[in-house]
RODO-2510 file (C-alpha; in nm, 4 decimals, decimal comma):
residues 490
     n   res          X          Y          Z
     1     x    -0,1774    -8,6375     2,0235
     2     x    -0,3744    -8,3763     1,8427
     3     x    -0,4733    -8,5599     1,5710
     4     x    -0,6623    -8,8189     1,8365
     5     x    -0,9969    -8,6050     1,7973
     6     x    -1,1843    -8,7988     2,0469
     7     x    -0,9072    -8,8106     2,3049
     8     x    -0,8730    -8,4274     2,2581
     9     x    -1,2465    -8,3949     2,2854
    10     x    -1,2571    -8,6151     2,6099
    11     x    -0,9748    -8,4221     2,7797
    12     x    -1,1212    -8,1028     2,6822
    13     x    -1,4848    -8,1963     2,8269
    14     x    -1,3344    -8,3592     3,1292
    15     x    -1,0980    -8,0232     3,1528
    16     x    -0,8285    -8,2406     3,2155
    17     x    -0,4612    -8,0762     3,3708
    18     x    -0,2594    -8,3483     3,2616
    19     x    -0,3040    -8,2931     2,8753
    20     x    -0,2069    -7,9031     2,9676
    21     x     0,0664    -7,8388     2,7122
    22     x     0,0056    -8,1665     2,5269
    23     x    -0,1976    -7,9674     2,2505
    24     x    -0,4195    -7,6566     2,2048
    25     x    -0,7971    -7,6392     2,1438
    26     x    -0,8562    -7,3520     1,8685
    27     x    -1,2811    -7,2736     1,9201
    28     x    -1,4353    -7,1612     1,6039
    29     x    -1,7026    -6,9413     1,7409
    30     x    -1,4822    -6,7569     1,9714
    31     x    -1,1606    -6,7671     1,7915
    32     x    -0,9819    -6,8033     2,1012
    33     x    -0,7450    -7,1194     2,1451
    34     x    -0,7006    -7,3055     2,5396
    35     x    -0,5269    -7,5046     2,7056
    36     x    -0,7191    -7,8184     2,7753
    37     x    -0,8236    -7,7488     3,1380
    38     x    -0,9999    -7,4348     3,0472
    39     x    -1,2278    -7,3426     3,3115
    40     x    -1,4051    -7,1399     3,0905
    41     x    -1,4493    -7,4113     2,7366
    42     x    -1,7329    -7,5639     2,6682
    43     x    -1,7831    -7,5588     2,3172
    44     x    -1,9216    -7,8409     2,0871
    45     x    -1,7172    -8,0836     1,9295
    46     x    -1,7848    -7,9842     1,5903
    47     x    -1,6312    -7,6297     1,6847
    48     x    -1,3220    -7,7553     1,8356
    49     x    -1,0028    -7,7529     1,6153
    50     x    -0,6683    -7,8854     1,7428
    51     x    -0,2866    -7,7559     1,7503
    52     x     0,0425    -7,9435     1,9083
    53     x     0,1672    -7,5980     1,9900
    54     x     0,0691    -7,2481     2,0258
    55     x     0,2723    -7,1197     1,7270
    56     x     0,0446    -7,3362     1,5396
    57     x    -0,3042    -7,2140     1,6710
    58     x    -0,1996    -6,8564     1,6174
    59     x    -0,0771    -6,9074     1,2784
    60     x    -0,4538    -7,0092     1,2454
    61     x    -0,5213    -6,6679     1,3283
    62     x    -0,6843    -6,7955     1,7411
    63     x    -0,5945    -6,5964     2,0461
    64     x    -0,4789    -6,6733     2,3494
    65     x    -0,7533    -6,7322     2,5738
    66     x    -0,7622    -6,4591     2,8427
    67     x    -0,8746    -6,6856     3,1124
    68     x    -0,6768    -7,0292     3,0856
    69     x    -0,3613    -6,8572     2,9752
    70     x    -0,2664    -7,1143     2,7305
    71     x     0,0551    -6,9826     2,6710
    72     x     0,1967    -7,0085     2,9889
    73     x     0,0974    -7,3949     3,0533
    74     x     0,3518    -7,6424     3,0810
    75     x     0,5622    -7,7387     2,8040
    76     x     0,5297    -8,0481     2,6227
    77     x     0,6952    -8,3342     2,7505
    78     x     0,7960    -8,4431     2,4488
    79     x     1,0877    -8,2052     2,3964
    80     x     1,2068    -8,3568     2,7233
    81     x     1,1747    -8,7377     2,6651
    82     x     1,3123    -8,7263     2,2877
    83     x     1,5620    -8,7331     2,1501
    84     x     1,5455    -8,6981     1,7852
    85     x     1,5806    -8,3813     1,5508
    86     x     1,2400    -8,1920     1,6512
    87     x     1,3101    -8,2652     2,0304
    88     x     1,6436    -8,1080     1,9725
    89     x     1,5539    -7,8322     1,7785
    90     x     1,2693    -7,7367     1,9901
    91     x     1,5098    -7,7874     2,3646
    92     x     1,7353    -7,5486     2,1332
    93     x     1,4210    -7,2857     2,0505
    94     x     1,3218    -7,2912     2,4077
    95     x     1,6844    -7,1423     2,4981
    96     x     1,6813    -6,8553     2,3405
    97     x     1,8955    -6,9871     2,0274
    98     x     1,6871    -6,8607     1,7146
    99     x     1,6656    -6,5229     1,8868
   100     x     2,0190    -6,5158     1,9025
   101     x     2,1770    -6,7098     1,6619
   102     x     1,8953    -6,7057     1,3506
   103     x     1,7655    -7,0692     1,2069
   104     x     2,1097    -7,0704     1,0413
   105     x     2,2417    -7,1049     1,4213
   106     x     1,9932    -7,3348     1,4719
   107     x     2,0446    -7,5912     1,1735
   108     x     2,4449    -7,5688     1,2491
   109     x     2,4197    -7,6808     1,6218
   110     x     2,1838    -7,9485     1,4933
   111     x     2,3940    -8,0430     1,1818
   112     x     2,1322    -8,0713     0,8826
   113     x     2,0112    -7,7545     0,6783
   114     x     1,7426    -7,4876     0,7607
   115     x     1,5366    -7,6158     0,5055
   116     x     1,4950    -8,0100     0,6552
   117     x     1,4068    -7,8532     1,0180
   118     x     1,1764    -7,5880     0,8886
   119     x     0,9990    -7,8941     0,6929
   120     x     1,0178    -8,1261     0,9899
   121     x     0,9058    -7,8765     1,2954
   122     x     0,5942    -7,7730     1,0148
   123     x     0,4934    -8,1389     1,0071
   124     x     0,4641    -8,2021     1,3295
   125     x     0,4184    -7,8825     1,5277
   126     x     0,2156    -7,7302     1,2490
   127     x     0,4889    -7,3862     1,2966
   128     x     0,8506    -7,3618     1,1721
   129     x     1,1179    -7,1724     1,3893
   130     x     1,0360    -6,8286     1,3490
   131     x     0,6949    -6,8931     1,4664
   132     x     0,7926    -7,1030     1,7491
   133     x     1,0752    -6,8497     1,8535
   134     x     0,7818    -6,5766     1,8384
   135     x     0,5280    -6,7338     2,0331
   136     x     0,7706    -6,7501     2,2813
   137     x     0,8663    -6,3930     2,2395
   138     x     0,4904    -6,3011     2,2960
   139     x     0,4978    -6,5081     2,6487
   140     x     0,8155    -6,3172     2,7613
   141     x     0,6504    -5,9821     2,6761
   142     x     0,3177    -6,0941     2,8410
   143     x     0,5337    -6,1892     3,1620
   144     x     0,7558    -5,8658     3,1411
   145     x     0,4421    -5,6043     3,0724
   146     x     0,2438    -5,8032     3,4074
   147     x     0,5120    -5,8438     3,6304
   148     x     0,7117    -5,5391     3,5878
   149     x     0,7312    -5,1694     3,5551
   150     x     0,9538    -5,1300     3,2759
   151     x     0,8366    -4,8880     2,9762
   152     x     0,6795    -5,0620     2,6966
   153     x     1,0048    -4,9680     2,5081
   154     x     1,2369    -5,1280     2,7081
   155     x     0,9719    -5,4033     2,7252
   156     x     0,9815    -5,4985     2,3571
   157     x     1,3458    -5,5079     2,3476
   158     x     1,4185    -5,7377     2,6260
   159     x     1,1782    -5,9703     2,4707
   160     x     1,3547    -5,9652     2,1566
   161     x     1,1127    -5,7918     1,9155
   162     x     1,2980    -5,5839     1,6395
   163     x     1,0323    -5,2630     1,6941
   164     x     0,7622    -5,1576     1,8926
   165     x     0,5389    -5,1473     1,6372
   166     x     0,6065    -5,5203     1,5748
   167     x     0,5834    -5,5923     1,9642
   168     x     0,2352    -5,3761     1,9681
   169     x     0,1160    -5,5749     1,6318
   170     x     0,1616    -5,9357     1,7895
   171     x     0,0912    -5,8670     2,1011
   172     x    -0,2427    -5,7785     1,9785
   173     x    -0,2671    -6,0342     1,7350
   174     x    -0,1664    -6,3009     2,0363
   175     x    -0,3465    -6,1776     2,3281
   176     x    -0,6605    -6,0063     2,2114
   177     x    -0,5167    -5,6500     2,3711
   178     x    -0,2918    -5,4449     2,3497
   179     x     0,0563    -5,3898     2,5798
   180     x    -0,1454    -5,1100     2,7610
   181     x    -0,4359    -5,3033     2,8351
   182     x    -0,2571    -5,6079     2,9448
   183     x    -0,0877    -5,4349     3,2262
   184     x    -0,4051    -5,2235     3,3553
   185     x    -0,6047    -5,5539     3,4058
   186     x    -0,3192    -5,7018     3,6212
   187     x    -0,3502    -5,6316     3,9606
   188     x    -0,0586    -5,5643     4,1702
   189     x    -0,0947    -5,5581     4,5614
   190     x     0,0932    -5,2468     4,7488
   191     x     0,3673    -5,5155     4,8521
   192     x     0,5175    -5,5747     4,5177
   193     x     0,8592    -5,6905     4,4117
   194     x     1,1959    -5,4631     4,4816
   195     x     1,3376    -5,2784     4,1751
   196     x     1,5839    -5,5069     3,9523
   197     x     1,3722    -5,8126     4,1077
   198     x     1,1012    -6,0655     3,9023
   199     x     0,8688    -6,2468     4,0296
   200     x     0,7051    -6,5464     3,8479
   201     x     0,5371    -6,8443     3,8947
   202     x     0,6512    -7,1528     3,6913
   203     x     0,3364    -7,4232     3,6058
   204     x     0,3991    -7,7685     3,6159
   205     x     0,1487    -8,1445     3,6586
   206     x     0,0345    -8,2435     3,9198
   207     x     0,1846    -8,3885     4,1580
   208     x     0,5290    -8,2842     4,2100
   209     x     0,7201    -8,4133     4,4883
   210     x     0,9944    -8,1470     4,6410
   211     x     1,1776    -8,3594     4,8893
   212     x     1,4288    -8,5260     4,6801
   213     x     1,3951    -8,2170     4,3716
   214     x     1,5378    -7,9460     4,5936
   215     x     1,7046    -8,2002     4,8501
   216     x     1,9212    -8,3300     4,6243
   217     x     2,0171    -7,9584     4,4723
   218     x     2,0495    -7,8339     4,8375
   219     x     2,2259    -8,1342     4,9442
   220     x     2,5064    -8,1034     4,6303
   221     x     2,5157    -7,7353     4,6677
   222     x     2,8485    -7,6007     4,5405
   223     x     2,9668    -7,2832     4,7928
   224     x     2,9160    -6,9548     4,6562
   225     x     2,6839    -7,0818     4,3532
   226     x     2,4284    -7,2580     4,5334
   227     x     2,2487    -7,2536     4,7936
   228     x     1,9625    -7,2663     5,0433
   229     x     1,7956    -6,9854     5,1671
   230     x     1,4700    -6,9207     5,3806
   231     x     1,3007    -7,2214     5,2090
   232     x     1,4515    -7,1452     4,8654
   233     x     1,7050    -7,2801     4,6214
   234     x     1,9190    -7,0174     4,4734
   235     x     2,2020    -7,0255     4,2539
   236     x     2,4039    -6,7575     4,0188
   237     x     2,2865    -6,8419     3,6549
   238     x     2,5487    -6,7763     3,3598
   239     x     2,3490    -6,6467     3,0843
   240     x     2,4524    -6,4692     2,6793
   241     x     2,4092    -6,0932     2,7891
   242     x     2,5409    -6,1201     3,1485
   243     x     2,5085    -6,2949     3,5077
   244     x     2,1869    -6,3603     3,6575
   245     x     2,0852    -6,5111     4,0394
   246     x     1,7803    -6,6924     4,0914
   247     x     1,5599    -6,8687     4,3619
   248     x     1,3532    -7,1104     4,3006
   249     x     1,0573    -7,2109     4,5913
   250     x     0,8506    -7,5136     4,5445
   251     x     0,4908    -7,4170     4,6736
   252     x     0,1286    -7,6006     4,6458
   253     x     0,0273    -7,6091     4,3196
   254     x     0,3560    -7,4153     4,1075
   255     x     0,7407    -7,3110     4,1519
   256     x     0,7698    -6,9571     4,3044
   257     x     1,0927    -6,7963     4,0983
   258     x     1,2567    -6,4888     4,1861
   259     x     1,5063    -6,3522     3,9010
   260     x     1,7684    -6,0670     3,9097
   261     x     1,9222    -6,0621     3,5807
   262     x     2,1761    -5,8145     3,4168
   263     x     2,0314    -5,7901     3,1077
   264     x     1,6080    -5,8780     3,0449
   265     x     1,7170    -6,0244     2,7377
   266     x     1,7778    -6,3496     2,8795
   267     x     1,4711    -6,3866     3,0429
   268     x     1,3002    -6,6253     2,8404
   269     x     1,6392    -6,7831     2,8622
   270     x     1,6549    -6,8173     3,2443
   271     x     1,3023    -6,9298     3,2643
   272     x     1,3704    -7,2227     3,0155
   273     x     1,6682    -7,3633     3,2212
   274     x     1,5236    -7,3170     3,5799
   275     x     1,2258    -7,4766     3,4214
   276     x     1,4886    -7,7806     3,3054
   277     x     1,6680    -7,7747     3,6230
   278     x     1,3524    -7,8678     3,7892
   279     x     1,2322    -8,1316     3,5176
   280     x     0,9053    -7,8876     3,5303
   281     x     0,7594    -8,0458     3,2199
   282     x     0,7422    -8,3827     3,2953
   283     x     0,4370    -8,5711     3,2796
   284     x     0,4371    -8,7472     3,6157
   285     x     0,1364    -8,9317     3,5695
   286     x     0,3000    -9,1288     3,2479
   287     x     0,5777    -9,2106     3,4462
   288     x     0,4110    -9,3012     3,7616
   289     x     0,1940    -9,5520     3,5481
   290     x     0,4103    -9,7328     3,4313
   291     x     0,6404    -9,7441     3,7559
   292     x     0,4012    -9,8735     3,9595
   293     x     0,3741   -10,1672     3,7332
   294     x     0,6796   -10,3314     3,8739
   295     x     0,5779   -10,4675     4,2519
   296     x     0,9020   -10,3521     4,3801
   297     x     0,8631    -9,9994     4,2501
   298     x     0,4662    -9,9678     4,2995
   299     x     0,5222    -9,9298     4,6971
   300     x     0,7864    -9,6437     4,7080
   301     x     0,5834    -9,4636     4,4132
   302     x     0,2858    -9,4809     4,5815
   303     x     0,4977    -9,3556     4,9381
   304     x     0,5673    -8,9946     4,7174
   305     x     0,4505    -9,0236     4,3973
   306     x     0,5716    -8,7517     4,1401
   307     x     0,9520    -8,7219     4,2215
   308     x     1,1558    -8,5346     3,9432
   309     x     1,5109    -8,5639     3,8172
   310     x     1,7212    -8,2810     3,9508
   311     x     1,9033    -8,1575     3,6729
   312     x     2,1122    -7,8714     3,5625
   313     x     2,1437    -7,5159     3,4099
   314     x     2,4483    -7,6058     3,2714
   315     x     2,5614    -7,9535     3,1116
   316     x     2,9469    -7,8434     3,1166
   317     x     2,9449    -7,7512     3,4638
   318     x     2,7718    -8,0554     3,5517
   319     x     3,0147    -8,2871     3,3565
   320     x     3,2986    -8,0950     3,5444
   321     x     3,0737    -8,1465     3,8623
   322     x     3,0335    -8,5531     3,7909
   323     x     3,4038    -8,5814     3,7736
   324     x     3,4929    -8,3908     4,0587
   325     x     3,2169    -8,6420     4,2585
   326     x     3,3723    -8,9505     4,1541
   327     x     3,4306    -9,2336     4,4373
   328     x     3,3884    -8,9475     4,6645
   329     x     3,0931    -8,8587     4,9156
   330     x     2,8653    -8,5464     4,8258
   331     x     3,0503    -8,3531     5,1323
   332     x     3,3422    -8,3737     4,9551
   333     x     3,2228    -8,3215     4,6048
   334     x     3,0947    -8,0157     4,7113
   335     x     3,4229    -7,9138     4,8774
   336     x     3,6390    -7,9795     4,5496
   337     x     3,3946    -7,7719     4,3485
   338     x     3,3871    -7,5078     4,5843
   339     x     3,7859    -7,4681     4,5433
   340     x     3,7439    -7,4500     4,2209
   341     x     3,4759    -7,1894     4,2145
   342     x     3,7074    -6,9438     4,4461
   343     x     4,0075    -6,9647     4,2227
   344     x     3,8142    -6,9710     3,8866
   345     x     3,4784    -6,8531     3,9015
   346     x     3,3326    -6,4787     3,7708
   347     x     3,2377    -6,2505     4,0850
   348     x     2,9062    -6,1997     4,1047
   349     x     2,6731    -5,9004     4,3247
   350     x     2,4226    -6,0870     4,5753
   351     x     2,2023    -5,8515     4,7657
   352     x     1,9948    -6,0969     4,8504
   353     x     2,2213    -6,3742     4,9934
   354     x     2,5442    -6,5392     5,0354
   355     x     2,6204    -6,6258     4,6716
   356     x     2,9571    -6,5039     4,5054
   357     x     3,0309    -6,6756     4,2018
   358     x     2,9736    -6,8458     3,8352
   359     x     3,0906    -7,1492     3,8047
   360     x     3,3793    -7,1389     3,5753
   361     x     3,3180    -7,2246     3,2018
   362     x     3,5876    -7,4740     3,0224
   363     x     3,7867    -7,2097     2,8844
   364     x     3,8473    -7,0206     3,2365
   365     x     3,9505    -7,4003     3,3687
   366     x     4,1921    -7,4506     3,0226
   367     x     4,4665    -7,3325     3,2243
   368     x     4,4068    -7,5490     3,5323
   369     x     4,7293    -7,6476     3,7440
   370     x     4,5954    -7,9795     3,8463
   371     x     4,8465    -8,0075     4,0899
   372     x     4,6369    -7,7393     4,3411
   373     x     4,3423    -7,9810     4,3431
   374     x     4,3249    -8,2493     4,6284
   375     x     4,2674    -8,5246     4,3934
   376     x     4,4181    -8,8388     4,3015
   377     x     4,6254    -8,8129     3,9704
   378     x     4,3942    -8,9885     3,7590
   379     x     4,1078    -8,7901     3,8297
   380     x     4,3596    -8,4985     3,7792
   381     x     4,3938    -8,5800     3,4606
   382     x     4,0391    -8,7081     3,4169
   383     x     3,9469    -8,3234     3,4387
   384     x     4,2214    -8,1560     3,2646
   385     x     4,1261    -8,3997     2,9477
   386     x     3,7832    -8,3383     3,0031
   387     x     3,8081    -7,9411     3,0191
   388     x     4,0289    -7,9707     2,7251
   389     x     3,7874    -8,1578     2,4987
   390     x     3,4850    -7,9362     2,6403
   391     x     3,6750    -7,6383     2,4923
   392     x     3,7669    -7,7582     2,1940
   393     x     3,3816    -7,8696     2,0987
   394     x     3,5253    -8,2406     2,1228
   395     x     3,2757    -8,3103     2,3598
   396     x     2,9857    -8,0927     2,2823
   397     x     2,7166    -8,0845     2,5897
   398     x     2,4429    -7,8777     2,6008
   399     x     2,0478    -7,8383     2,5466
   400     x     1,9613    -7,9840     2,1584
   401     x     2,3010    -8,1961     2,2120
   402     x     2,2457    -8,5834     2,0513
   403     x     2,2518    -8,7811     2,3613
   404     x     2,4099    -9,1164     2,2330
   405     x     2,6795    -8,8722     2,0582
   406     x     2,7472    -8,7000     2,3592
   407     x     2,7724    -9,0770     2,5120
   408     x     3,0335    -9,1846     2,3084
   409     x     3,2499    -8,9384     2,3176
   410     x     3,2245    -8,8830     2,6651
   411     x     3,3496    -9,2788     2,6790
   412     x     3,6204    -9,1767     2,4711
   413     x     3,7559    -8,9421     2,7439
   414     x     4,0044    -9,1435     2,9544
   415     x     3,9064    -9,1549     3,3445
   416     x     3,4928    -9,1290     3,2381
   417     x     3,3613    -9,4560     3,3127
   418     x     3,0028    -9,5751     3,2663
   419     x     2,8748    -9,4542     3,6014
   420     x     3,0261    -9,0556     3,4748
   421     x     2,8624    -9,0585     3,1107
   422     x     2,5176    -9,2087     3,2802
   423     x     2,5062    -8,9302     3,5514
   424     x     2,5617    -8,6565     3,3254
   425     x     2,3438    -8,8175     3,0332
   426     x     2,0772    -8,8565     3,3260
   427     x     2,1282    -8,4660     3,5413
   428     x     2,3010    -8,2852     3,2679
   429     x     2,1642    -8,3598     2,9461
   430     x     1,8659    -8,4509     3,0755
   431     x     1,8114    -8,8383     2,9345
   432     x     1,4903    -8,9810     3,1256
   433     x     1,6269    -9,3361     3,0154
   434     x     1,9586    -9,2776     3,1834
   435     x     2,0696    -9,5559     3,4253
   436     x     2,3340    -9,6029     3,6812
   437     x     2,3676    -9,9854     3,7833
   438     x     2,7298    -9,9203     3,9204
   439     x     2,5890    -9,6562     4,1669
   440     x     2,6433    -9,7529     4,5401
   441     x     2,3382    -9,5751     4,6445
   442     x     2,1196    -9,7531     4,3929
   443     x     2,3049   -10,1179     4,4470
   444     x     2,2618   -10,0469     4,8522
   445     x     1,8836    -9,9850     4,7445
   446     x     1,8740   -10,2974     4,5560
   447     x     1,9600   -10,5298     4,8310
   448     x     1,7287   -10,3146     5,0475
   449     x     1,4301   -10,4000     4,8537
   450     x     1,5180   -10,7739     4,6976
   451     x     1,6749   -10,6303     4,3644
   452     x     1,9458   -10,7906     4,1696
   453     x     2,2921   -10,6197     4,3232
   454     x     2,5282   -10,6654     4,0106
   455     x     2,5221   -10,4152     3,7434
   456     x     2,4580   -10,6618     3,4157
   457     x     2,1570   -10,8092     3,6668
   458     x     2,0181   -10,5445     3,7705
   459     x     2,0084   -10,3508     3,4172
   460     x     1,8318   -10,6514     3,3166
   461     x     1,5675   -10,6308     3,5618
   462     x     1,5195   -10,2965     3,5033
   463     x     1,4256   -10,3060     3,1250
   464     x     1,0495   -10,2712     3,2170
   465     x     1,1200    -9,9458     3,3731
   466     x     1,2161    -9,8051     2,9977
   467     x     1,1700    -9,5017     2,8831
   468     x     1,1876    -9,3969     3,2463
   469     x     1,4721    -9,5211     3,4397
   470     x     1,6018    -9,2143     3,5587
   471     x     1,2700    -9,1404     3,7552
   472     x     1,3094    -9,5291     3,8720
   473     x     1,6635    -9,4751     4,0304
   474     x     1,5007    -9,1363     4,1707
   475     x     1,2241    -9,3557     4,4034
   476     x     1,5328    -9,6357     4,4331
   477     x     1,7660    -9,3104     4,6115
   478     x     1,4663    -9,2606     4,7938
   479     x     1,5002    -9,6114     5,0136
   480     x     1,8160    -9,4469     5,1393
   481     x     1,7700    -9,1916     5,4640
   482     x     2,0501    -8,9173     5,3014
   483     x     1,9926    -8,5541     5,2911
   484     x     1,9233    -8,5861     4,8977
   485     x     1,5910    -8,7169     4,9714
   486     x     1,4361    -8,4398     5,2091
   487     x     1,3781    -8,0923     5,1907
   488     x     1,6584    -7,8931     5,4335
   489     x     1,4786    -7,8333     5,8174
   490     x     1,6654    -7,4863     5,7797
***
């Protein structure tokens, strides 16, 4: 979108929220770059230079705006909705993997060389991987030095910078001020946060509709993982350097997100995966449009317009998860998964609440006796084959993962049947074209509201609704009066 001039220009006059994220307006007589709803732009046309990321408008030598915060807006939903090698690579970049694993890790969980991604993320993003993975370095410092106490030292560290004098350098460089500076202009009421706890606010568009977001994730909550508390989601998170808890409350106009973590290293991390849970960076206004097209759809988008998919921290565990749910209700979903949990998960310190546990990765489950679970024998050894071929990289599911890869050889795992691969294409890796024709929620919606019933029919009717038929069966749950669709009384 940023090379549409006069769009950009428009949005940026109109200080438009919905183009927050989309691109970056670099001002020539301020040197200062925005985010497009900058309360504070107005420059001329002529002065206006734009950047499809922030990496980009800082290589240009801007700063972030002090006012609009550009570098905390929403992320582009691009990286969400794609699916090709940039999309991949920058779902990869956003957790934490060039930090940890170099662009050689990169290029060898995305299967081509350094050299083609570095070329293809500098075409379109205008910034290769280092300079993405360091703009997002500058945002975790900015959120570490504002919303915590820790010493400057143990500041740049957690944030991933190899010195302090390279955290001081681009911190200056990216904010206009240095460390120091940036934490005596933030003001912090006598009622703070408790030690070891962070407090953050996670952006997103307008609107956002909570009921069936958090409903669903309360609803499915596995026992001692999940659960709801005092009008918040929390869960245990499983992150590189150690186990984390968070909770997650939806409020007016952003996500309130409490974090404990063992290690601050992974908080760029955690953000970027409660962020994906929550499908935070979707552009509900694109969807909406075209959803209300359809005559069917128009009524129940226009009843609670801006409903998310509920997703996952975790693609594994949710594959284990989908398996574990099949021809079962949610009540007992949850209790298989909670049996699991106690005889497999990691213990985990809660001081806030009742949770106990990680879930259990693959290689904790290798070992499974089968025999303990309350299933039927094909589903036993649905999840034993599964858990196997999870281990073994066979089935490889996680954030930059090729979705019609990860398709196929899900297929290819006996037991996983096309209402398995969608659901986990659809919660855990996070397709927005993911559909689910076989589900008896959506086919008991179908009938409700005058929709084909069979599967081939209905997947025929519901090729309008491309790119976004996982939002569609979202508002098609929502004909349904189950505890997936509203936020918990309690």
């Amino acid at each position: 979108m940023h090379r549409e001039t006069e769009r950009c220009v428009r949005a940026v006059r109109s200080k438009d929220a919905r183009f927050d994220g989309w691109f970056f307006t670099g001002v020539l007589t301020t040197g200062i770059y925005c985010r497009p709803s900058c309360p504070a732009m107005s420059p001329k046309a002529e002065n206006m230079r734009f950047y499809p990321s922030a990496a980009a408008a800082q290589q240009a030598g801007f700063r972030a705006c002090k006012r609009c915060r550009p570098d905390a807006s929403p992320g582009s939903p691009q990286w969400n909705e794609r699916a090709d090698l940039v999309a991949r690579a920058m779902r990869l970049i956003a957790d934490g993997v060039v930090d940890r694993e170099g662009v050689p890790g990169l290029a060898a969980r995305l299967g081509y060389s350094a050299r083609q991604i570095e070329r293809q993320l500098v075409a379109e993003l205008g910034a290769g991987p280092l300079a993405l993975a360091r703009a997002q370095r500058a945002q975790t410092a900015r959120l570490l030095i504002e919303t915590s106490a820790l010493p400057m030292a143990e500041i740049a560290f957690a944030a991933g910078f190899a010195s302090i004098r390279t955290f001081n350098g681009t911190v200056r460089e990216v904010f206009g001020s240095a460390p120091t500076e940036l934490r005596a202009k933030t003001s912090r009421g006598p009622g703070g946060t408790p030690p070891g706890l962070l407090a953050l606010r996670l952006p997103h568009r307008e609107p956002l509709n909570p009921s069936n977001l958090f409903g669903h994730l309360a609803a499915t909550a596995v026992p001692g993982v999940e659960e709801w508390r005092d009008g918040a989601y929390r869960r245990t998170l499983r992150l590189p350097h150690g186990p984390g808890v968070v909770a997650l409350r939806p409020l007016r106009d952003h996500v309130d997100c409490r974090l404990r973590l063992t290690d601050l290293r992974d908080l760029t991390i955690a953000i970027s995966r409660c962020r994906r849970l929550l499908d935070l960076d979707a552009d509900p206004v694109a969807v909406d449009g075209l959803l209300r097209e359809d005559p069917v759809l128009a009524p129940l988008v226009a009843r609670g317009p801006g409903r998310r998919v509920p997703r996952t921290v975790d693609p594994a565990e949710f594959a284990v998860r989908a398996v574990l749910g099949q021809q079962v209700s949610v009540a007992a979903a949850r209790t298989h998964a909670g049996r699991l949990v106690l005889a497999h998960g990691e213990p985990v310190e809660d001081p806030d609440g009742g949770l106990s546990r990680l879930f259990p990765t693959p290689a904790a489950l290798n070992d499974l006796d089968p025999a303990r679970l309350a299933l039927p024998r094909t589903r036993r050894s649905t999840l034993r084959t599964l858990v196997h071929a999870l281990e073994s990289g066979e089935v490889r599911l996680e954030t930059g993962s090729d979705w019609e890869l990860a398709r196929r050889r899900l297929a290819a795992v006996p037991g996983i049947g096309p209402w398995t691969v969608e659901s986990i294409a659809m919660r855990g890796l996070g397709d927005p074209d993911a559909f689910l024709p076989t589900d008896l929620g959506l086919r008991r919606a179908a009938r409700e509201t005058g929709l084909p019933a069979t599967p081939a029919a209905l997947t025929t009717r519901a090729a309008p609704w491309r790119p976004w038929r996982s939002y569609a069966v979202q508002y098609l749950w929502a004909v349904d009066d189950h505890p997936i669709n509203h936020l918990p009384v309690h």
